[in-house]
C-alpha positions as CSV (number, residue, x, y, z in Angstrom):
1,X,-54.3,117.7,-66.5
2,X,-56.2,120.6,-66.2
3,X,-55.0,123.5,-68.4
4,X,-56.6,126.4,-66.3
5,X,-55.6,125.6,-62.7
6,X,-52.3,122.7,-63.4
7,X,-54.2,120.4,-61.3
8,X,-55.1,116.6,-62.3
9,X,-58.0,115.4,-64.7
10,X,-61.2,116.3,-62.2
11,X,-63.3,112.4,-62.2
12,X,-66.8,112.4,-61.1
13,X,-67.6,111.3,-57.8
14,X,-67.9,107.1,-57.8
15,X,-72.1,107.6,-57.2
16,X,-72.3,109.3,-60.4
17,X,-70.1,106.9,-62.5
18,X,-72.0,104.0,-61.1
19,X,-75.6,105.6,-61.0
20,X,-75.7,108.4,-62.4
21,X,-76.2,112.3,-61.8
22,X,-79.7,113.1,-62.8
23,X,-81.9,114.6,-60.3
24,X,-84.2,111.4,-60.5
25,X,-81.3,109.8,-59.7
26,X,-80.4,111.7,-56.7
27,X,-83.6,111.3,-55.0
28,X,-83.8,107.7,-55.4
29,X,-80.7,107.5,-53.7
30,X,-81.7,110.1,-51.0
31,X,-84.7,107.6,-50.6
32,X,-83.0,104.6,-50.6
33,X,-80.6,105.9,-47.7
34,X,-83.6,107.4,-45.7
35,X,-84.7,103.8,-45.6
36,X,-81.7,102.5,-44.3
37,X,-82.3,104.8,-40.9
38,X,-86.5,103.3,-40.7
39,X,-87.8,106.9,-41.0
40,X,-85.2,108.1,-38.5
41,X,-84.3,110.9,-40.6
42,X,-85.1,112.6,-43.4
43,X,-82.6,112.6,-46.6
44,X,-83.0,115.2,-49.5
45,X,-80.5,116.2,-52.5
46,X,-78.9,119.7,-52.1
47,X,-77.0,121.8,-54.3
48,X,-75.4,120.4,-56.9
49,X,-74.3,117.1,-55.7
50,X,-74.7,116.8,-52.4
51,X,-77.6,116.0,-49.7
52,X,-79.2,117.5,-46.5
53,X,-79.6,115.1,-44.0
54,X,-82.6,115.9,-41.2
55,X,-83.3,113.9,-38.0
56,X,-85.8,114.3,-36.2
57,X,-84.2,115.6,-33.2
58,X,-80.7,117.7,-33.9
59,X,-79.6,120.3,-36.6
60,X,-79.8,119.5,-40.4
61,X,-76.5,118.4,-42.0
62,X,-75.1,119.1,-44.8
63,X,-73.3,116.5,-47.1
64,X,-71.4,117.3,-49.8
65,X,-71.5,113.8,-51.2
66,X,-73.0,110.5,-50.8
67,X,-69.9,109.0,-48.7
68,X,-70.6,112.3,-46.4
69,X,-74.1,111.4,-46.2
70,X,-72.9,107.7,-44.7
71,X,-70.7,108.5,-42.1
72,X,-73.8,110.9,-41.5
73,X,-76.4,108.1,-41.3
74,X,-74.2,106.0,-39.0
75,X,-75.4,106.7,-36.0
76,X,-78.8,106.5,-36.9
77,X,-78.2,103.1,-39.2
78,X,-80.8,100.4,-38.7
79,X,-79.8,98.0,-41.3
80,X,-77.7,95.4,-39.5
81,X,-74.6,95.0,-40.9
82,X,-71.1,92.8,-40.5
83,X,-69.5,93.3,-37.3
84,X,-66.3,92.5,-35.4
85,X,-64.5,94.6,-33.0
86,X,-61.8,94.8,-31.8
87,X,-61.0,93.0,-35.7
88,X,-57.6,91.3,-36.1
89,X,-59.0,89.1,-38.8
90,X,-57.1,88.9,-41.7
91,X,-58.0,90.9,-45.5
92,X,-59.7,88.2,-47.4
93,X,-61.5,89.0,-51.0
94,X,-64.9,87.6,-52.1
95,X,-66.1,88.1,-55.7
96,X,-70.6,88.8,-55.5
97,X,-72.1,88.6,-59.3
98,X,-75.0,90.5,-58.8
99,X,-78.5,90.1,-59.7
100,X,-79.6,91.6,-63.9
101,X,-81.3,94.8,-63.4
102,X,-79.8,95.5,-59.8
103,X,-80.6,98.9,-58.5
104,X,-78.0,101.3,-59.1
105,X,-79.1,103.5,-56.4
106,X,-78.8,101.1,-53.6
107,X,-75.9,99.8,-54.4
108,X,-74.7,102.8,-54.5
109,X,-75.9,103.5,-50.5
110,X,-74.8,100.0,-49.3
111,X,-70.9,100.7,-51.0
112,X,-70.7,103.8,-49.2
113,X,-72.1,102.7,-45.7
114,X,-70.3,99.2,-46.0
115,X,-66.9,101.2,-46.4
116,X,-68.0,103.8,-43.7
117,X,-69.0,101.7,-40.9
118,X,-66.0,99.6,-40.3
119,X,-66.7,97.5,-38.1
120,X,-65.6,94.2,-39.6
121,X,-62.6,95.6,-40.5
122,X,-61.5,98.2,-43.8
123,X,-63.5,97.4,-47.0
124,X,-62.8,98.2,-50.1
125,X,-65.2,97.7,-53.0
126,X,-64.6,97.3,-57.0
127,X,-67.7,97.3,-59.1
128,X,-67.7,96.5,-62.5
129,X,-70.9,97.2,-64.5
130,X,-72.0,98.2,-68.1
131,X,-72.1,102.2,-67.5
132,X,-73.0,104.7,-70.4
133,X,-70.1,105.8,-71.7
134,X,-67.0,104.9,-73.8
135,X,-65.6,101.4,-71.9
136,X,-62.4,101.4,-70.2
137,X,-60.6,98.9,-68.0
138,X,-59.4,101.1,-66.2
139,X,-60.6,101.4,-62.6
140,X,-61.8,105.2,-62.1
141,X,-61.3,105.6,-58.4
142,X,-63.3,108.5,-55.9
143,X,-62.3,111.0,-54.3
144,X,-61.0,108.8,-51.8
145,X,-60.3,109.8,-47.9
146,X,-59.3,107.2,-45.1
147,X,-63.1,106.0,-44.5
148,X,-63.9,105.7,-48.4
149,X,-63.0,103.2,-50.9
150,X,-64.8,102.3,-53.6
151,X,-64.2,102.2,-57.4
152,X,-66.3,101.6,-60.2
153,X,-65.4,100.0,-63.9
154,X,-66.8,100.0,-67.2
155,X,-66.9,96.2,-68.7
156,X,-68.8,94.9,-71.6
157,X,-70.7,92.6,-69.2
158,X,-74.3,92.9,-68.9
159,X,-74.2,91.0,-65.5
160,X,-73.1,93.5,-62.6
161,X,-70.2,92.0,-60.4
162,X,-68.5,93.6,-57.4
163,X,-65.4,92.3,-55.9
164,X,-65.0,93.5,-51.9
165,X,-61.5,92.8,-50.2
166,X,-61.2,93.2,-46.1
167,X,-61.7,91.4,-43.5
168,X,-65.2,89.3,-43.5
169,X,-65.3,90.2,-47.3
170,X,-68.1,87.1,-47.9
171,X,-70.0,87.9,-44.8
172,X,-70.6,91.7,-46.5
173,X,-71.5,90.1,-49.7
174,X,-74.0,88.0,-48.4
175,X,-75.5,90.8,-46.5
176,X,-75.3,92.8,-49.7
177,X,-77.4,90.2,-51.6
178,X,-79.7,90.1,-48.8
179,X,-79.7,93.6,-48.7
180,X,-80.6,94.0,-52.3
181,X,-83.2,91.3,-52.6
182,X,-85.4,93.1,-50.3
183,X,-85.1,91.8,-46.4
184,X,-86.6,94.3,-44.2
185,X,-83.7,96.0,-42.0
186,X,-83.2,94.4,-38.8
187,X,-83.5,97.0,-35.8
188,X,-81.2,97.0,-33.3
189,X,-80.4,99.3,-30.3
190,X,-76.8,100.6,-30.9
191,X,-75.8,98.4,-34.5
192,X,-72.7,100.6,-34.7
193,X,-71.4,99.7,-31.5
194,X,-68.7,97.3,-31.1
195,X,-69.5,93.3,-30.9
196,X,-68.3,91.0,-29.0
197,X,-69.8,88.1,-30.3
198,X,-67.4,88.6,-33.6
199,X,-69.6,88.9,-37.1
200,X,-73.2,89.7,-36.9
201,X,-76.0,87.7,-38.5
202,X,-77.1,89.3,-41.9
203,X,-79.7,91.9,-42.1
């Protein structure tokens, strides 16, 4: 509890707990969610933890955090991703141990547009890594709103795990390991439209 203001213990945003809150660290993930877009726009950190988001046609956003910056990028998304809509599929739960020496910084930007796009369904992410930092297992969740749900947890695990529960929970793990071993981004005309094919290939 804070003593000044009565209000609960203020946690840092998931991104920083996960990947950390230098400014090296904010431009790789402004980088890394540029890329996601294939030049589209243009992503750069503002203030003090937020980004400006540019396309190339249309006024510059602001984003206050990294989940802001990927409803943001949805519309200009060209990394294929799981799909199903209308979705009546029920929650499932898949378990993805992830490559030693993952990139905190795009796991960071897949977690937040995987739980923004939704369409496959709600997702909601738990990754447990070795941050700096006492240890806890105690899940530190985000400022969380409706879109938004991921949580990070310190383990004494040098292996990186993430456990994602929703609908088509696999089908995003595969595309996250896809994602993160280095497939190019699949372009497509309107990726954020809904399917009716049921889940997408992935990207």
């Amino acid at each position: 509890m804070c003593g000044a203001c009565g209000t609960g213990t203020i946690r840092p945003p998931w991104e920083v707990l996960l990947a950390g809150d230098r400014p090296a660290d904010r431009r790789r993930r402004a980088t890394a969610a540029a890329r996601t877009a294939d030049g589209r726009v243009k992503v750069t950190p503002w203030g003090a933890a937020g980004y400006l988001l540019t396309p190339t046609t249309g006024p510059i956003r602001t984003c206050p955090d990294l989940d802001a910056l990927a409803l943001g990028l949805l519309p200009h998304l060209r990394l294929s991703m799981p799909a199903c809509s209308p979705c009546h599929h029920p929650g499932d739960q898949h378990l993805v141990n992830l490559p030693t020496g993952t990139d905190r910084q795009r796991l960071a930007v897949w977690s937040a547009l995987a739980t923004a796009h939704r369409h496959a369904g709600p997702l909601t992410i738990e990754i447990h890594t070795c941050c700096p930092g006492p240890r806890t297992n105690t899940l530190t969740p985000a400022v969380v709103s409706d879109h938004h749900r991921v949580r990070v947890s310190r383990t004494g695990t040098a292996r990186p795990s993430m456990l994602l529960r929703g609908p088509h929970a696999a089908q995003y793990g595969n595309h996250l390991l896809n994602y993160l071993d280095g497939s190019p981004s699949k372009t497509a005309p309107n990726p954020n439209a809904p399917s009716e094919s049921g889940v997408s290939g992935s990207g």
